[in-house]
C-alpha positions as a Markdown table, in Angstrom:
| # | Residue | x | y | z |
|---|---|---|---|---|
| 1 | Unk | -21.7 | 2.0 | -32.7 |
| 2 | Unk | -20.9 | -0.8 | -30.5 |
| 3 | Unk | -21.4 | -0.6 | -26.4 |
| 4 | Unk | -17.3 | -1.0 | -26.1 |
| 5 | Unk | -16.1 | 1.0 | -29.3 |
| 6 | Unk | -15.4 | 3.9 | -26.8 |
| 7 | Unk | -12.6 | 1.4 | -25.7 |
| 8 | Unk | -11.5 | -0.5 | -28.5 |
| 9 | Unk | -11.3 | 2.2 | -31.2 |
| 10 | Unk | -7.7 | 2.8 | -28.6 |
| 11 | Unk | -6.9 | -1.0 | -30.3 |
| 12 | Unk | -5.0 | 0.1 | -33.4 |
| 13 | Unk | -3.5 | 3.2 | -30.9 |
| 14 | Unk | -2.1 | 0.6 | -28.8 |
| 15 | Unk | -0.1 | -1.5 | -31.1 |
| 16 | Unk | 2.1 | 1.7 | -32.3 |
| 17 | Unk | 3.2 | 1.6 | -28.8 |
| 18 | Unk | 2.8 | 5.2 | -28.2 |
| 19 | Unk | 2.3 | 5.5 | -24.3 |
| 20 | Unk | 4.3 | 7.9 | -22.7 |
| 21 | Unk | 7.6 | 8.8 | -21.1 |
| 22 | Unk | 9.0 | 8.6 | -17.7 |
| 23 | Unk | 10.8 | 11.4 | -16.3 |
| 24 | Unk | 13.3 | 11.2 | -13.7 |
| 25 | Unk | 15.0 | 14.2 | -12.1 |
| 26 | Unk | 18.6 | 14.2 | -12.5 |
| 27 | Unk | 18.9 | 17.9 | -11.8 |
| 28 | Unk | 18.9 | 17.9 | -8.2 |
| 29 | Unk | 20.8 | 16.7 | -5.3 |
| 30 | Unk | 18.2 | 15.9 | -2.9 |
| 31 | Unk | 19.4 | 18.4 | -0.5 |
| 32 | Unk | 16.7 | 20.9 | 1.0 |
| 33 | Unk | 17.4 | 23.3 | -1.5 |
| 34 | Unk | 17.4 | 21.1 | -4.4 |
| 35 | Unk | 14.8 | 18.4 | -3.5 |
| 36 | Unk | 14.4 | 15.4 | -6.0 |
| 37 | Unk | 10.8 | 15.0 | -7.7 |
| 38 | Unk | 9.6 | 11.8 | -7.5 |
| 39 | Unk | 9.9 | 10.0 | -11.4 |
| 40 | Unk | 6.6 | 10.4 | -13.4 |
| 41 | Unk | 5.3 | 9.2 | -16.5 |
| 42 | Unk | 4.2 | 12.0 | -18.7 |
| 43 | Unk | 1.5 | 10.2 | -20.9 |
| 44 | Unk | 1.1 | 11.2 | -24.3 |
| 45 | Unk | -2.7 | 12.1 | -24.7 |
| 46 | Unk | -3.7 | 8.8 | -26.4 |
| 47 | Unk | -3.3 | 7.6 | -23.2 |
| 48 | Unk | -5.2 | 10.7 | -21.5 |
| 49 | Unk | -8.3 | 10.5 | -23.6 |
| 50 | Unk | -7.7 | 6.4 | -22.9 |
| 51 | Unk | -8.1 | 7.2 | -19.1 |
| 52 | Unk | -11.2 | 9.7 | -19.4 |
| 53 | Unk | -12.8 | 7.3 | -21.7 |
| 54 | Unk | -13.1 | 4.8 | -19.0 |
| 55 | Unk | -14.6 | 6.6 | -16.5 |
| 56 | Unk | -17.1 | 7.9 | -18.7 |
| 57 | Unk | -17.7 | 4.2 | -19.8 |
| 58 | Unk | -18.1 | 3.3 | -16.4 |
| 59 | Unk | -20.3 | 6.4 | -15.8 |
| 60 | Unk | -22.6 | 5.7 | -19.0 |
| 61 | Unk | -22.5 | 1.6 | -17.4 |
| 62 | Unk | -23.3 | 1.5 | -14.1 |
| 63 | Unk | -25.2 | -1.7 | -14.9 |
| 64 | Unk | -22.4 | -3.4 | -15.0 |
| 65 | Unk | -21.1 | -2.1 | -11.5 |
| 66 | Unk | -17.1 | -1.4 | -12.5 |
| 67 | Unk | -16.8 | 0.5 | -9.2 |
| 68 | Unk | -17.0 | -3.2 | -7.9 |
| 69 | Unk | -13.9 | -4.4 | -10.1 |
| 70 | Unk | -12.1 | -6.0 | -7.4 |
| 71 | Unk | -15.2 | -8.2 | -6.1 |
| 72 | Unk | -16.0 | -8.9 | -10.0 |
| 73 | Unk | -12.2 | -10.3 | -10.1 |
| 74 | Unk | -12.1 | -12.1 | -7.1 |
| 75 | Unk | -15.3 | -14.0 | -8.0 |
| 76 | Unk | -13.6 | -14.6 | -11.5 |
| 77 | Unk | -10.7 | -16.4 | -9.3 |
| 78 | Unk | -8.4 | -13.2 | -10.5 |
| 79 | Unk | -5.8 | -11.9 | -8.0 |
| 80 | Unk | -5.1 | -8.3 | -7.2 |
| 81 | Unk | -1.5 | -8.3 | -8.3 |
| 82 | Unk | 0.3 | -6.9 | -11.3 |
| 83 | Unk | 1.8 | -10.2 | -12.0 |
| 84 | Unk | -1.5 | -12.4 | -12.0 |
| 85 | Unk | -3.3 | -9.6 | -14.0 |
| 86 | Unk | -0.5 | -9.4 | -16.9 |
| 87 | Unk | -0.7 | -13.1 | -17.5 |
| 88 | Unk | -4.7 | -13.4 | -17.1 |
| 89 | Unk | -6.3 | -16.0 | -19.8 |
| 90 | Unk | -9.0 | -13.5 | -21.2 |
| 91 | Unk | -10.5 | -15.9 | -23.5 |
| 92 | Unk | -13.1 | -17.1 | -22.0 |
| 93 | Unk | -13.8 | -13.5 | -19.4 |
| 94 | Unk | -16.8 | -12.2 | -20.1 |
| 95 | Unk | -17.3 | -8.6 | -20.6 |
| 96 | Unk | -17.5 | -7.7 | -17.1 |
| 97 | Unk | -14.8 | -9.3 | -16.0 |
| 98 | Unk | -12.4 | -7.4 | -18.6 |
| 99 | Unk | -13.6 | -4.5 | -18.1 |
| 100 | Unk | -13.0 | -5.0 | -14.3 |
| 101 | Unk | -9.7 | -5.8 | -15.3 |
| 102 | Unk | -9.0 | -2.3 | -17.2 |
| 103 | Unk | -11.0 | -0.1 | -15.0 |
| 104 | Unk | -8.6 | -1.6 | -11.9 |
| 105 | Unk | -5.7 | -0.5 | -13.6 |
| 106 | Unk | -6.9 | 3.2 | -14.5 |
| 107 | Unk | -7.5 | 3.4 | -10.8 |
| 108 | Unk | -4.6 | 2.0 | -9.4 |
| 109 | Unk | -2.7 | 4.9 | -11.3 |
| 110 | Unk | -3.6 | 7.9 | -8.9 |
| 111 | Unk | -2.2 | 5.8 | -6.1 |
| 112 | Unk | 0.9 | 4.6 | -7.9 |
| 113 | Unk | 2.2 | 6.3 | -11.1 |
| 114 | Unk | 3.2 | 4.3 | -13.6 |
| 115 | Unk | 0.3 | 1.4 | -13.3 |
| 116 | Unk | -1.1 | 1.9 | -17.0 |
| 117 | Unk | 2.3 | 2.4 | -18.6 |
| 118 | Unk | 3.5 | -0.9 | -17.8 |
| 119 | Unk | 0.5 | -2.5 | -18.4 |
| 120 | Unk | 0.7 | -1.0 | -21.9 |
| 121 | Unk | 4.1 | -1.5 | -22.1 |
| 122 | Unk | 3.5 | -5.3 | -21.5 |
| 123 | Unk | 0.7 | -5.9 | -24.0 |
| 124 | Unk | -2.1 | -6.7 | -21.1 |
| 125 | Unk | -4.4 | -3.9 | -22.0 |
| 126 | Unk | -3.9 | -4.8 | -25.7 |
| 127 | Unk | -4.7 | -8.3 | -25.5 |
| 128 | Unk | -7.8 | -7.0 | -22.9 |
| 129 | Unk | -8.7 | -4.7 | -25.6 |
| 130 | Unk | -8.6 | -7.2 | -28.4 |
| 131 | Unk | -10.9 | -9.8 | -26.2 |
| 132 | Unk | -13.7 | -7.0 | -25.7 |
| 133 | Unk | -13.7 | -6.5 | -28.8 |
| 134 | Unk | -14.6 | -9.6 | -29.9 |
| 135 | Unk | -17.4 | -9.6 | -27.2 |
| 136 | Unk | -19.3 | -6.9 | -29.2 |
């Protein structure tokens, strides 16, 4: 087994396009006895076992210090900012760097919802996917 198969086995996962749904309330009024929730995505549990896998990459890789994904970024000229990481050149990243790269994404989702679905939805973590894989 290869140090990023935990990762790019999601490769052929990916490409059926199966992420998840967003919900939106459109029960309630809004009023204080019918409060709107806030719209969700409900991820299907491809993209679940995606998300733990990635921490436990990280966890089993401290070597390559992922909590330090913005730093690893900025050195690689790469802007926080969902526009300048959808149209990121990956081919000549090293590992590292696209890692740093996914593992900002999967983090930026517990302080914004919808972070991995559009960057599914977009083909970003595909195409990251596809150039760690040819890293192995």
């Amino acid at each position: 087994m290869n140090k990023f198969e935990i990762l790019t086995k999601y490769i052929p996962m990916l490409q059926e396009n199966r992420i998840g749904v967003w919900v939106i309330d459109r029960e309630n009024d809004g009023t204080a006895e019918h409060p709107i929730q806030m719209p969700f995505v409900n991820y299907y549990e491809m993209v679940r076992q995606f998300i733990n896998d990635v921490y436990t990459f990280e966890e089993q890789n401290k070597d390559m210090e992922l909590t330090l994904y913005r730093e690893i970024l900025k050195v690689n000229g790469i802007e926080w900012g969902t526009d300048d990481l959808e149209n990121v050149d990956v081919s000549d990243l090293n590992a590292q760097c696209v890692l740093a790269l996914v593992t900002g994404v999967v983090r930026a989702e517990r302080f914004c919802d919808g972070v991995i679905f559009n960057f599914f939805k977009s083909g970003a973590m595909l195409k990251w996917l596809e150039r760690l894989d040819c890293l192995e």
